[in-house]
C-alpha positions in Angstrom: -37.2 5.5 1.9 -34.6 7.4 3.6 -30.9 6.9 3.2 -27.7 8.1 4.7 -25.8 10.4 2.4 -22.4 9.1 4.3 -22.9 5.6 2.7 -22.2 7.1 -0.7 -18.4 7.2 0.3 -18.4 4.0 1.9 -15.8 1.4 0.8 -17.1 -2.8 0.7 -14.6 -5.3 1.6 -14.5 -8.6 -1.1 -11.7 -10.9 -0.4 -9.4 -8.3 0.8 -10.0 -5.8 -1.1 -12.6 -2.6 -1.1 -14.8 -1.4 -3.6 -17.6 1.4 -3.7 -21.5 0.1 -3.8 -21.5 0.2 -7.6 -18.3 -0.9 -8.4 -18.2 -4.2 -10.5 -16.3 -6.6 -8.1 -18.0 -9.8 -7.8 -17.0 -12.4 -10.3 -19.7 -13.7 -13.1 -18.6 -16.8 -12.1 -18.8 -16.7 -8.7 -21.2 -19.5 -7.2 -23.7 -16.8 -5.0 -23.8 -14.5 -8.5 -24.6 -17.7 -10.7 -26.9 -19.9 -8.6 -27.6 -18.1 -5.6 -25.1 -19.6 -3.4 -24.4 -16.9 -0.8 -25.7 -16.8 2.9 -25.4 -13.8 5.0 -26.0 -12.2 8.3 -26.5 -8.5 9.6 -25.2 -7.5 12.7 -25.5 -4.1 14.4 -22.2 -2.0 15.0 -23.1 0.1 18.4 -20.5 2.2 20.5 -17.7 -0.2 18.9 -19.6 -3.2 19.4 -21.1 -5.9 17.5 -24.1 -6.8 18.8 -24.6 -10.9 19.9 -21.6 -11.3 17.1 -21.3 -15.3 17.9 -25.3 -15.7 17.1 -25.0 -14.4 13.7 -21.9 -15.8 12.7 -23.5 -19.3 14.3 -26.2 -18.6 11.5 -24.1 -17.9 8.8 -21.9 -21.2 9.6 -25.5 -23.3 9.8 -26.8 -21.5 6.5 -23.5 -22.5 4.5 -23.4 -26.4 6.0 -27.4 -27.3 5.1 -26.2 -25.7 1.8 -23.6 -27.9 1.3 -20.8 -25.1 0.6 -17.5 -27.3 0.0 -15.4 -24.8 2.6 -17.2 -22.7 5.2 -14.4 -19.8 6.3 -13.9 -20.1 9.6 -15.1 -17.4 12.5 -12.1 -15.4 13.0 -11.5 -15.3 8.8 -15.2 -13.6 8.9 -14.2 -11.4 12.2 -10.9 -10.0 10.3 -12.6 -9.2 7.7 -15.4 -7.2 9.4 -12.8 -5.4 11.9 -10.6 -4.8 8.5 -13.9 -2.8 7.0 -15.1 -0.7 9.9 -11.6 0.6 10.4 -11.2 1.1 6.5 -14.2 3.5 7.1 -13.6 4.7 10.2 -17.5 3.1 11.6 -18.1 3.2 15.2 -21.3 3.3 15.7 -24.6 3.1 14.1 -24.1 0.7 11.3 -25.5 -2.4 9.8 -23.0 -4.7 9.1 -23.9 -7.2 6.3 -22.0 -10.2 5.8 -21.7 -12.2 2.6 -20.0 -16.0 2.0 -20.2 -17.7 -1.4 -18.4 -21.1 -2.0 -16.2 -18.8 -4.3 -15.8 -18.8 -8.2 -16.9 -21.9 -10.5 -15.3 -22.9 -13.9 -18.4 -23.7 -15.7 -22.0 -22.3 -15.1 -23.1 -25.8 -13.4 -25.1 -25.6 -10.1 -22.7 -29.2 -9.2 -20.8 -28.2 -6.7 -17.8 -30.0 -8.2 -17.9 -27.0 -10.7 -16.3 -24.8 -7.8 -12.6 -24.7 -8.9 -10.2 -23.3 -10.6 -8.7 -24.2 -13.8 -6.3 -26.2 -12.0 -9.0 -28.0 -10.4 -8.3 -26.7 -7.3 -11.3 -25.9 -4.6 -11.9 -22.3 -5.3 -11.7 -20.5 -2.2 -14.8 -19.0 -0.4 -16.2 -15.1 -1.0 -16.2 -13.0 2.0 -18.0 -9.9 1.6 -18.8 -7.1 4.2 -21.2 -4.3 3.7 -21.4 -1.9 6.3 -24.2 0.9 6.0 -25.3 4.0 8.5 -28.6 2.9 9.3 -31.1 3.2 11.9 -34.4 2.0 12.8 -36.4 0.9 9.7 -39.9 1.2 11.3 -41.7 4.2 13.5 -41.2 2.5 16.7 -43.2 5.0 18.8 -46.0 5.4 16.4 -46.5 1.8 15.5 -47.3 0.4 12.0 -49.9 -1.3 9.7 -49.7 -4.6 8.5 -51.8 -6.6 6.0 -52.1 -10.4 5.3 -50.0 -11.4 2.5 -51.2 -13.4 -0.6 -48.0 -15.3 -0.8 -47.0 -17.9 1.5 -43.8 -19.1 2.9 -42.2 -22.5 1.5 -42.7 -25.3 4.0 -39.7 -27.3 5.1 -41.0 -30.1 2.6 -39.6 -28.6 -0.2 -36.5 -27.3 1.0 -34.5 -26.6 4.4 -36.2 -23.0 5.7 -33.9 -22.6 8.0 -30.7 -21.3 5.7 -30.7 -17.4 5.9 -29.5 -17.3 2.3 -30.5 -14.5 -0.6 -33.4 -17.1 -1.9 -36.1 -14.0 -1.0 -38.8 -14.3 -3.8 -41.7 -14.7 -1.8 -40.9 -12.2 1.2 -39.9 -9.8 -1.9 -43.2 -10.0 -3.4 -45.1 -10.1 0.0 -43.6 -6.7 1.2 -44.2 -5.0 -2.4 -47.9 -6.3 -1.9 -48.1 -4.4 1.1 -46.7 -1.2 0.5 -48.7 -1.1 -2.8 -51.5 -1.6 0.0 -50.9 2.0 1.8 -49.1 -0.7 5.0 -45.5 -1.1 6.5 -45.3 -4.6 5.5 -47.3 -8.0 5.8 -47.8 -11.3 7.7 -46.9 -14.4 5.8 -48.3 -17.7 6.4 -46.9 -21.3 5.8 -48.7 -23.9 3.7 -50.2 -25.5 7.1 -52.0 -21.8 7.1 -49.9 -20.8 10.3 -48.4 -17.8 10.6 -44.9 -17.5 9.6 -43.1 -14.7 9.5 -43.2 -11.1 8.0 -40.5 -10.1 4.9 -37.4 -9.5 7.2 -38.8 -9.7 10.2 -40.0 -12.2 12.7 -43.3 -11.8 14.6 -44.9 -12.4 17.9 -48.2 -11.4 19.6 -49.6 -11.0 22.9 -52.6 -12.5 24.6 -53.4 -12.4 27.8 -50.4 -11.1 29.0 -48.3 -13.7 26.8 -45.7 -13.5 23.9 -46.1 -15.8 21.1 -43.6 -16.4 18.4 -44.4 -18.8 15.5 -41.9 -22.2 15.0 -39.1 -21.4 13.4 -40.0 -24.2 10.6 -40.8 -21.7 7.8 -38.5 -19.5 8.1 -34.4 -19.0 9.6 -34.1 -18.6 13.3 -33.5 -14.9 13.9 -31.1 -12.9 16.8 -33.8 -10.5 17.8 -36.5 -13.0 18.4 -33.8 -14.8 20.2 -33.0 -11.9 22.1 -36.6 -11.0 22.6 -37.7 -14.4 24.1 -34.6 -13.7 26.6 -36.3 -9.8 27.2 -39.2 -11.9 28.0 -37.2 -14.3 30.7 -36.1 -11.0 32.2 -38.8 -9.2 32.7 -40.8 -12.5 33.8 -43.3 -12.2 30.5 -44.5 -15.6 29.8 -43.5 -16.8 26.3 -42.9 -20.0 23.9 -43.5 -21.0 20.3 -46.3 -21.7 18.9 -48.7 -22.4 15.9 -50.5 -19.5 15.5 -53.3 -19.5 13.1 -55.2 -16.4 11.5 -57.8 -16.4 14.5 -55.1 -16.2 16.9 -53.9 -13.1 14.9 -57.4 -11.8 14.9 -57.7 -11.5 18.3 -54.3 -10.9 19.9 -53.9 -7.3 22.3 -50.4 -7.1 20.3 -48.8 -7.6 17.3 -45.3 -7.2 17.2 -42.4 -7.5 14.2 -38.6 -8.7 15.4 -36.0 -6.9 13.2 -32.6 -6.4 13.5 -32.3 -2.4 13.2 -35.8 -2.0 15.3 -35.9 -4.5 17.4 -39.7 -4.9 18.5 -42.0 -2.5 17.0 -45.8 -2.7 17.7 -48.6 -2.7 14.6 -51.6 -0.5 15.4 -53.6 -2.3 12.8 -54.1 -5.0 10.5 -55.9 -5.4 7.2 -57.0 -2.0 7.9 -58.7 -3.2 11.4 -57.2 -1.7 14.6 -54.8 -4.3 16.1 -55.8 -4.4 20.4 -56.5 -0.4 21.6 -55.1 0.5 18.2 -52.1 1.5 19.7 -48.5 0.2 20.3 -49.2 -2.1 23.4 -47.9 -2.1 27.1 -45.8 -5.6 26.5 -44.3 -4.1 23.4 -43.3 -0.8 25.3 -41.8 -3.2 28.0 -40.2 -5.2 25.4 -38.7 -2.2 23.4 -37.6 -0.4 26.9 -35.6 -4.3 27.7 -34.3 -4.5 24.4 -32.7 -0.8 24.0 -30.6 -1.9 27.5 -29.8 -5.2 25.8 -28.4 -3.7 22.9 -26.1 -1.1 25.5 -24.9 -4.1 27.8 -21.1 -5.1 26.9 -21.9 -8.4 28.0 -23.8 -8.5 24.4 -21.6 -6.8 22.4 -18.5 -8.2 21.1 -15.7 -5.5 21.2 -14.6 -5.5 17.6 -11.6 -3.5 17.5 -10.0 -6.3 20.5 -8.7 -9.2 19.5 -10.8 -11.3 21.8 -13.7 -13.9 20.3 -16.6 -13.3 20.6 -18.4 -14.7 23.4 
């Protein structure tokens, strides 16, 4: 895996203050360290710009209420506090911006929330965290990738809300060691009904006949790039919805794309060691990827972070 040597220097933001990457800063206490409390979003930083700002902090917000936090900061506490960082370290472009809320620090090592106070039994306040890094696309875009069909599954919504984009990442862990220790890029990951899910930090979609097909968003968080990918789709007048895709519809799609933040669609030339359509990135991903690149340079997308507008 290749890294920026710049992000070595870089300074994290924790409450108000900034510490280096290994730096011991968050409290043992502290509700996201303790019982995994903490939900988070990562935004892309391009030529001064936060990229759809309002969708990820919208996902943060709904991650901390189905989780119950006891005080969710409020947008412009999370805004300030990103602005703060990427001046600290001079970012303008290029960065992946991820953002961290806990409920804040507990007096006891209870999962109760009522354990989150101080020792004058005072709500503790939330954690804000930011933690910009240079970093560009995660995948070969041009080249396309391999995927395999993950052994593990996603958790249905029967056992627990999917939708909270919080640091609970056991399975998708496991599923993308499975497949590099396979020779691929990463996996597929079904949900207990046996329909496709997603793929460890990514979403997917595939095309057939001319169509884009994402799976329901009931296994998994909603994501910004699928989001914006389903609007690519309106634009360019690609017919696309949600669907339950099962592992016959994988079989025979012409394309098989994943949705990630830093990539944005990137096209798998095989699966399971079988070539996935020509066995080449597809023309609707190409399309897709061309759409998405202007998406990602239109201000009307970008929140201006160093104004001190809202994001809109």
């Amino acid at each position: 895996m290749m890294t920026d040597p710049r992000n070595q220097h870089i300074k994290h933001y924790i409450n108000g203050r900034f510490v280096s990457q290994y730096e011991a800063a968050v409290p043992l206490f502290d509700a996201g360290f303790l019982h995994g409390k903490q939900v988070w979003s990562a935004p892309r930083l391009i030529n001064k710009h936060i990229f759809r700002f309002q969708d990820h902090l919208d996902k943060i917000r709904h991650s901390a209420e189905i989780n119950f936090f006891p005080d969710i900061p409020s947008d412009e506490i999370i805004i300030d506090a990103v602005r703060e960082t990427l001046a600290y370290n001079q970012m303008t472009d290029g960065v992946h911006v991820r953002i961290l809320v806990t409920p804040g620090t507990q007096v006891t090592a209870s999962m109760d929330l009522a354990a989150i106070i101080d020792w004058q039994g005072e709500p503790s306040e939330p954690q804000v965290i930011v933690m910009p890094e240079y970093r560009g696309g995660v995948y070969d875009s041009q080249a396309g990738i391999a995927l395999v069909t993950s052994s593990f599954k996603r958790p249905g919504p029967d056992t627990v809300d999917q939708t909270s984009h919080d640091n609970n990442q056991n399975a998708s862990s496991r599923a993308l060691a499975e497949a590099k220790r396979l020779g691929a890029t990463s996996a597929l990951m079904y949900d207990p009904e046996g329909y496709l899910a997603e793929a460890p930090a990514s979403h997917v979609a595939i095309v057939k006949d001319g169509r884009f097909l994402t799976p329901h968003v009931r296994c998994c968080p909603p994501g910004v790039t699928r989001q914006v990918l389903l609007e690519a789709c309106a634009n360019l007048e690609i017919e696309s919805c949600e669907a339950d895709l099962t592992p016959r519809d994988i079989e025979q799609a012409d394309e098989i794309m994943l949705l990630g933040t830093m990539s944005g669609p990137v096209g798998a030339v095989s699966l399971d060691q079988k070539p996935v359509g020509s066995g080449a990135v597809g023309p609707v991903t190409r399309q897709l990827q061309h759409q998405y690149q202007q998406m990602l340079m239109d201000p009307h997308h970008g929140y201006p972070i160093f104004d001190g507008n809202s994001p809109s």
